[in-house]
C-alpha positions as CSV (number, residue, x, y, z in Angstrom):
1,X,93.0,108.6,110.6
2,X,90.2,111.1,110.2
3,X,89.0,113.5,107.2
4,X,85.7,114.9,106.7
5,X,83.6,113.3,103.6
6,X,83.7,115.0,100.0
7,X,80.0,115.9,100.9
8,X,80.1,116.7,104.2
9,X,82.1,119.9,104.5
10,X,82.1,123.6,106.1
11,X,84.7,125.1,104.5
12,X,86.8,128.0,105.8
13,X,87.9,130.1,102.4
14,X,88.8,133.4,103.4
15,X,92.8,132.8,103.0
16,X,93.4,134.0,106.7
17,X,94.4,133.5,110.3
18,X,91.5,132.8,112.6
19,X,91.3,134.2,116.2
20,X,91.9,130.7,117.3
21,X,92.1,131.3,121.1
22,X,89.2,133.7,121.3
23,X,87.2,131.2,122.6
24,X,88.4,127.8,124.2
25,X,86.8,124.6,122.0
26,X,87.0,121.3,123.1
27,X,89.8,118.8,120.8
28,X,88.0,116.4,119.6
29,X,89.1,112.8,117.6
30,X,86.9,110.3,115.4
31,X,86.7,108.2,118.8
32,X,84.2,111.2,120.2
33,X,81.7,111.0,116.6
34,X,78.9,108.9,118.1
35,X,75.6,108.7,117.6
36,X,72.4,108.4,120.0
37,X,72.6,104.4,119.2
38,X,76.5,103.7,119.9
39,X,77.0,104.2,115.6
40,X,79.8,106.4,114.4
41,X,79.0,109.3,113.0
42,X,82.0,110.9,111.1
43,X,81.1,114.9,111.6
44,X,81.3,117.6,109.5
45,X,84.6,119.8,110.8
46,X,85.6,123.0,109.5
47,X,87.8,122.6,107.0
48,X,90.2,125.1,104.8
49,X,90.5,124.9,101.4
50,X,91.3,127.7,99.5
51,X,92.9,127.7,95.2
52,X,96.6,127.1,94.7
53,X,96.2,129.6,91.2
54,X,98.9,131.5,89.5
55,X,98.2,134.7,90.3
56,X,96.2,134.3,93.4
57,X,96.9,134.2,96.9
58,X,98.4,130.8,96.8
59,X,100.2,130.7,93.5
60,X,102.0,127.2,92.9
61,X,105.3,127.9,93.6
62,X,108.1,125.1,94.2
63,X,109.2,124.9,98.2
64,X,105.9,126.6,99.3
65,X,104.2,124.0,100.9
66,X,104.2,121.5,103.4
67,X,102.0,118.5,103.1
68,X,101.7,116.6,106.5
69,X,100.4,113.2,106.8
70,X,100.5,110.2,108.9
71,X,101.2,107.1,107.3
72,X,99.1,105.0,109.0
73,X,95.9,107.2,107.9
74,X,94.3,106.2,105.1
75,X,93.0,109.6,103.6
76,X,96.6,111.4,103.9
77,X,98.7,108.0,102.3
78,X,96.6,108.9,99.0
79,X,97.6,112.8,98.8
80,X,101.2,111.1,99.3
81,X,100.3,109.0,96.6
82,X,99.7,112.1,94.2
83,X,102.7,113.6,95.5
84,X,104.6,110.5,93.6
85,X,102.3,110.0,91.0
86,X,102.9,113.2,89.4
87,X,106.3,114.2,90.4
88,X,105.4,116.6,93.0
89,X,108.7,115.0,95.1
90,X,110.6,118.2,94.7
91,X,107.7,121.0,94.6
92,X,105.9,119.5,98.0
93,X,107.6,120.0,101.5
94,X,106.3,116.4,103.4
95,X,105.8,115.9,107.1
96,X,105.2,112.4,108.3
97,X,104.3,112.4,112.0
98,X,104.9,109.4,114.7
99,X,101.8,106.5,113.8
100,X,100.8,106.7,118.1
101,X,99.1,109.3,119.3
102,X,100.0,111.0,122.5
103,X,98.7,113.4,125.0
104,X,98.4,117.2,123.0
105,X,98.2,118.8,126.5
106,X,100.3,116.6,128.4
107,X,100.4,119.3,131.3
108,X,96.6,120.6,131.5
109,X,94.4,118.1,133.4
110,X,91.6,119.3,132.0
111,X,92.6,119.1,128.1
112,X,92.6,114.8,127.4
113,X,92.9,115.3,123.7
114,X,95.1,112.7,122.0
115,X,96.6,112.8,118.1
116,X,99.6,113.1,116.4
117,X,103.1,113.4,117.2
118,X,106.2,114.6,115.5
119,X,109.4,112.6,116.6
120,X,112.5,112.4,114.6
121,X,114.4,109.3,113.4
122,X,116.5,107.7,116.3
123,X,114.2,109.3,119.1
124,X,113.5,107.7,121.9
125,X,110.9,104.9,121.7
126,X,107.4,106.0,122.7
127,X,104.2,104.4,124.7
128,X,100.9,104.9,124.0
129,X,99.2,107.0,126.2
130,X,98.5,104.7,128.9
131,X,102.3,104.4,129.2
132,X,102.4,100.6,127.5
133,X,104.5,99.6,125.0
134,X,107.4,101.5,123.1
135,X,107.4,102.3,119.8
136,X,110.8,102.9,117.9
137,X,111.2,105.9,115.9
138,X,112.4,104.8,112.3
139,X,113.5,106.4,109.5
140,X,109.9,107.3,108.3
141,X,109.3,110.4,110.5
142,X,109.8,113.8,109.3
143,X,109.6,116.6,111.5
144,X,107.5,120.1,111.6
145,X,110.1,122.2,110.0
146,X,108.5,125.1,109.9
147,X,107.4,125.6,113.6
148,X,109.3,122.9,114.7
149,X,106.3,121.6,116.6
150,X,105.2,118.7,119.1
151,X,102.1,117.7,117.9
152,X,100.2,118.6,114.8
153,X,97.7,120.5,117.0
154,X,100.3,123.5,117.4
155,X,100.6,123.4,113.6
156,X,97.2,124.2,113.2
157,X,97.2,126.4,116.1
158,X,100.0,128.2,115.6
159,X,98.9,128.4,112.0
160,X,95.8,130.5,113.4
161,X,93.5,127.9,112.4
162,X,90.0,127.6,114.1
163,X,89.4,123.5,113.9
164,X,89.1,121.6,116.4
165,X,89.7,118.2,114.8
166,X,93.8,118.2,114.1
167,X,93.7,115.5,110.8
168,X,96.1,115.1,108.3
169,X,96.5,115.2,105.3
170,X,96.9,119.2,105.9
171,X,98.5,121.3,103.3
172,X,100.2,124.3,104.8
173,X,101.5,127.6,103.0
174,X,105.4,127.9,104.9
175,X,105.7,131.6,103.3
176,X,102.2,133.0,104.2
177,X,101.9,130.0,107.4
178,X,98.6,129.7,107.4
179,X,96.7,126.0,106.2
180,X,95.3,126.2,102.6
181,X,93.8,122.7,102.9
182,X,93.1,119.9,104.9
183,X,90.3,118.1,103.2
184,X,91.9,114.8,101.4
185,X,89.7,114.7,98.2
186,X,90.5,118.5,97.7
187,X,94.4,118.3,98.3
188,X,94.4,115.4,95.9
189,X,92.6,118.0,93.6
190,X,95.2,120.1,94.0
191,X,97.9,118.0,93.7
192,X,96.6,116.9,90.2
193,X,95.7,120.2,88.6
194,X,97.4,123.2,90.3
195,X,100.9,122.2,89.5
196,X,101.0,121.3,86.1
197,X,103.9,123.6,85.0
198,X,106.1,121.9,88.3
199,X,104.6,118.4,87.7
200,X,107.6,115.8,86.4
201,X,104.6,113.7,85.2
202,X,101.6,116.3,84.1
203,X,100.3,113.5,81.9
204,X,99.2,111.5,85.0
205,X,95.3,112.4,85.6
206,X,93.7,111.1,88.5
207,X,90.4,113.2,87.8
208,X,89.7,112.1,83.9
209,X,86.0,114.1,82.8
210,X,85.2,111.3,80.9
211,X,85.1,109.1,84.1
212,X,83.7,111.6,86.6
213,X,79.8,110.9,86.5
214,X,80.4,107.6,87.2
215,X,82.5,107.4,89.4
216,X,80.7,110.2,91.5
217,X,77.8,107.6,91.0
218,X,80.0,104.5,92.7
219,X,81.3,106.7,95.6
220,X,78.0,107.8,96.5
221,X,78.7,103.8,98.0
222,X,82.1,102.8,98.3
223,X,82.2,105.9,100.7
224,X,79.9,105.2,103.1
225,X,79.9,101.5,103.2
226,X,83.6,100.8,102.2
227,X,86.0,103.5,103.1
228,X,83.8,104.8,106.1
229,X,81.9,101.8,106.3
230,X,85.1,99.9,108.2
231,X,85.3,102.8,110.6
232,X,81.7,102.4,111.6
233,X,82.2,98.6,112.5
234,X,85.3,99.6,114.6
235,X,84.4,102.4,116.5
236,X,80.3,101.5,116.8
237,X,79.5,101.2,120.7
238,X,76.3,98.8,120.2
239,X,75.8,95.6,118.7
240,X,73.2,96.5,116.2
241,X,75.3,99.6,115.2
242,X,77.7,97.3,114.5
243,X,76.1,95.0,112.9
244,X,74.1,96.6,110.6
245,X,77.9,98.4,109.0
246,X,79.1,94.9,108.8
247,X,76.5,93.8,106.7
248,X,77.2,97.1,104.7
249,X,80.6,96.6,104.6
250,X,80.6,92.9,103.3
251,X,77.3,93.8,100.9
252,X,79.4,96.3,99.4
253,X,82.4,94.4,99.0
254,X,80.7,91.4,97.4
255,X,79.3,93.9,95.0
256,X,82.7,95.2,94.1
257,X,84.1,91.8,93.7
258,X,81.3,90.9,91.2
259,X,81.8,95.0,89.3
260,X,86.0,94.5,89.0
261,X,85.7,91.1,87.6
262,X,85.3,92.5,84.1
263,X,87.1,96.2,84.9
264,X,90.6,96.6,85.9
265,X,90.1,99.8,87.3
266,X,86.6,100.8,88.8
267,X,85.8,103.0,86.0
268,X,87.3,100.5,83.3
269,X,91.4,100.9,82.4
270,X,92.3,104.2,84.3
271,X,93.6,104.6,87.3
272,X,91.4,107.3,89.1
273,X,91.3,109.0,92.2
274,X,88.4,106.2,93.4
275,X,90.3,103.8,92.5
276,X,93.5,105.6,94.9
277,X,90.9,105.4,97.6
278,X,89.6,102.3,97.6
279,X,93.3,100.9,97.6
280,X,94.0,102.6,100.6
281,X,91.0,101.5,102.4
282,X,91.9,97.2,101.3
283,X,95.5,97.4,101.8
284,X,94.4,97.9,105.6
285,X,91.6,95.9,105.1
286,X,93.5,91.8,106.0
287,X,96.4,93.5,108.6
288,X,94.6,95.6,110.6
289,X,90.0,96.3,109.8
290,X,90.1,92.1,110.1
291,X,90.9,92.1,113.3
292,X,90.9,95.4,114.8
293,X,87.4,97.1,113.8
294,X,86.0,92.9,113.8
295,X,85.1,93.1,109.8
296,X,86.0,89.5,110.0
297,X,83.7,87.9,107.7
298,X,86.1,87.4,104.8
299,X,89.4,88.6,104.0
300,X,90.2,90.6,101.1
301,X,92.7,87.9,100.3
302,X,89.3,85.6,100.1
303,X,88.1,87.5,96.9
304,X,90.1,86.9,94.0
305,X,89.5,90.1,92.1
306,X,89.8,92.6,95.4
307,X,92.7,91.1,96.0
308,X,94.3,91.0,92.2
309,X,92.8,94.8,92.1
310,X,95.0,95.6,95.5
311,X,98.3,94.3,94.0
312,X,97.4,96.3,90.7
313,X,97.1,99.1,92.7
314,X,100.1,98.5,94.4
315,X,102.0,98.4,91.1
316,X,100.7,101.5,89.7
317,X,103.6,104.1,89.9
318,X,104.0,106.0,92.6
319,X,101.6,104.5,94.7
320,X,103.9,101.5,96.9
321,X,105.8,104.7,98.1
322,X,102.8,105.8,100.1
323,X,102.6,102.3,102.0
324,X,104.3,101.5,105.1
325,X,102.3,98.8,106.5
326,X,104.5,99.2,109.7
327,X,103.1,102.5,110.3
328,X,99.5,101.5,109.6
329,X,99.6,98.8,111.8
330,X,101.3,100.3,115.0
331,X,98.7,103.4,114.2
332,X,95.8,101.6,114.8
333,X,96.9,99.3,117.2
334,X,98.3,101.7,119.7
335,X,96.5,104.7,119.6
336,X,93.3,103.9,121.0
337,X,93.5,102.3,124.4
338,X,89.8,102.4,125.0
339,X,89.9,99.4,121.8
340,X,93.7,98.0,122.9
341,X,94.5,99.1,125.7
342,X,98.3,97.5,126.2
343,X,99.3,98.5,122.3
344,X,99.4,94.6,121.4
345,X,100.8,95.0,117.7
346,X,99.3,91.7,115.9
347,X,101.6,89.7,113.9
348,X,100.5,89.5,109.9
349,X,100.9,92.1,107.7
350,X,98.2,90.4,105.0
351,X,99.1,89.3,101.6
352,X,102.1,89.6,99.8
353,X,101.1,93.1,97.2
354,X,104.2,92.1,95.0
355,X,102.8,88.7,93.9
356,X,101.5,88.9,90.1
357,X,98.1,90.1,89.8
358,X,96.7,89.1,86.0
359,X,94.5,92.2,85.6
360,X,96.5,93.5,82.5
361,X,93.6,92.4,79.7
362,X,90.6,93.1,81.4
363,X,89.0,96.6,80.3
């Protein structure tokens, strides 16, 4: 699960195919973003994202695109969200890939660049790169239809794109088949203004102006030390690296517990795109960050308003659709061998998200 931060962008916007193969790049993951001092650095990447505009290039039409997203990542589950959340079910094409990586160049020796797979329901089961395990293929996985690809690399390849990192969520034009957009806050953008005529729920506003200086003002946090911050506990390669993000992590966390005590929402009673992220970044939080990236101070389940927040989220609708806590967990758990190496799937699945929460009259 990788996607670049809101702030830390280059963005290709010139609405065509780039010479992809002119010049051989290394593939690279979130597993190869490390500092000097074992931290992980998440990396700028170059990113598309060009206006879906009536009128422009990339008018919003209905069967145009093709969202594709893994369910286990965390940044693609909340552009799936919008897709429910506004109605978007019949306008937006979606992909949903296999949750373990595999080799992208199985055949070249010299090409060790792992990420996601396309398999179809009922395929054979599949290891994780070292060859352990077997993971089923369930009824979750939708194929590349429209180059009836391997891998998501050969999306973006065939595509003509020029990244290196292949991340979902990616938004692809089928007609014109190149990739308008693969940057999660601006697909979810997208998703909430640039189909309004084709929306079956336009009313639904994930981006209110009223709430957008302050809740630029609490991401300038929750990013780093929250959504990222988990990230840099799991994949630091030094104690101290890892250290100092746990105490960030926790810091921050206690300091949300303490600001949605008296708030349902993180900007008061709306449901906002922050508020999208942050659930997607929890609801891993007990299964799979606890254990697997070793933020095992507390569990989310130990804070009484994170964990009534989670299963408001959860209710919201539209959102439950993009969770499959199946998919997160075998993601995690079996595509990095260098952090598990026999694909050992642990057995909770965290708190039941159905249970009442009791957030209705706070403001």
């Amino acid at each position: 699960p990788e996607s670049g931060t809101p702030s830390s962008i280059h963005l290709v916007t010139t609405g065509r195919r780039a010479p992809c193969r002119e010049m051989k790049r290394k593939a690279v993951t979130s597993l190869d973003e490390l500092g000097k001092d074992g931290s992980f650095q998440r990396t700028a990447n170059t990113q598309h994202n060009e206006k879906i505009e009536k009128g422009g290039p990339f008018p919003p039409e209905a069967g145009r695109y093709q969202l594709y997203v893994a369910l286990g990542c965390p940044w693609a589950s909340g552009t799936l969200a919008a897709v429910h959340m506004k109605g978007l079910e019949d306008v937006i094409g979606v992909s949903i890939v296999h949750p373990t990586w595999a080799r992208t160049r199985p055949d070249d020796p010299e090409d060790m660049h792992c990420g996601w797979q396309f398999r179809a329901p009922g395929d054979a089961a599949v290891p994780n790169t070292l060859g352990h395990g077997a993971f089923d293929c369930d009824d979750a996985l939708r194929p590349d239809p429209v180059f009836k690809a391997q891998v998501l690399r050969d999306v973006y390849e065939q595509a003509g794109s020029g990244v290196t990192k292949y991340t979902t969520p990616m938004l692809l034009d089928k007609k014109e088949k190149v990739v308008v957009c693969n940057e999660s806050m601006a697909i979810l953008r997208l998703f909430n203004d640039a189909f309004q005529d084709l929306a079956k729920k336009p009313e639904v506003d994930l981006f209110p102006k009223e709430c957008q200086a302050e809740l630029d003002k609490l991401n300038e946090w929750i990013y780093p030390n929250v959504n990222n911050g988990v990230y840099r506990c799991g994949f630091a390669q030094s104690q101290g690296a890892y250290e100092k993000a746990l105490q960030e992590v926790f810091a921050s966390l206690d300091k949300l517990e303490e600001h949605l005590s008296t708030r349902r929402y993180l900007s008061g009673r709306k449901f906002t795109w922050l508020d999208l992220r942050l659930f997607h970044t929890l609801v891993r939080f007990d299964p799979v960050y606890h254990t697997y990236f070793k933020t095992n101070l507390k569990r989310i389940a130990d804070y009484p308003n994170l964990i009534g927040f989670v299963r408001d989220a959860y209710a919201v609708d539209g959102v439950s659709k993009s969770v499959n806590l199946k998919h997160i967990k075998m993601h995690y758990f079996t595509s990095h061998p260098t952090l598990n190496t026999y694909a050992i799937i642990p057995g909770s699945m965290g708190a039941d998200l159905t249970l009442p929460h009791g957030r209705e009259k706070l403001g």
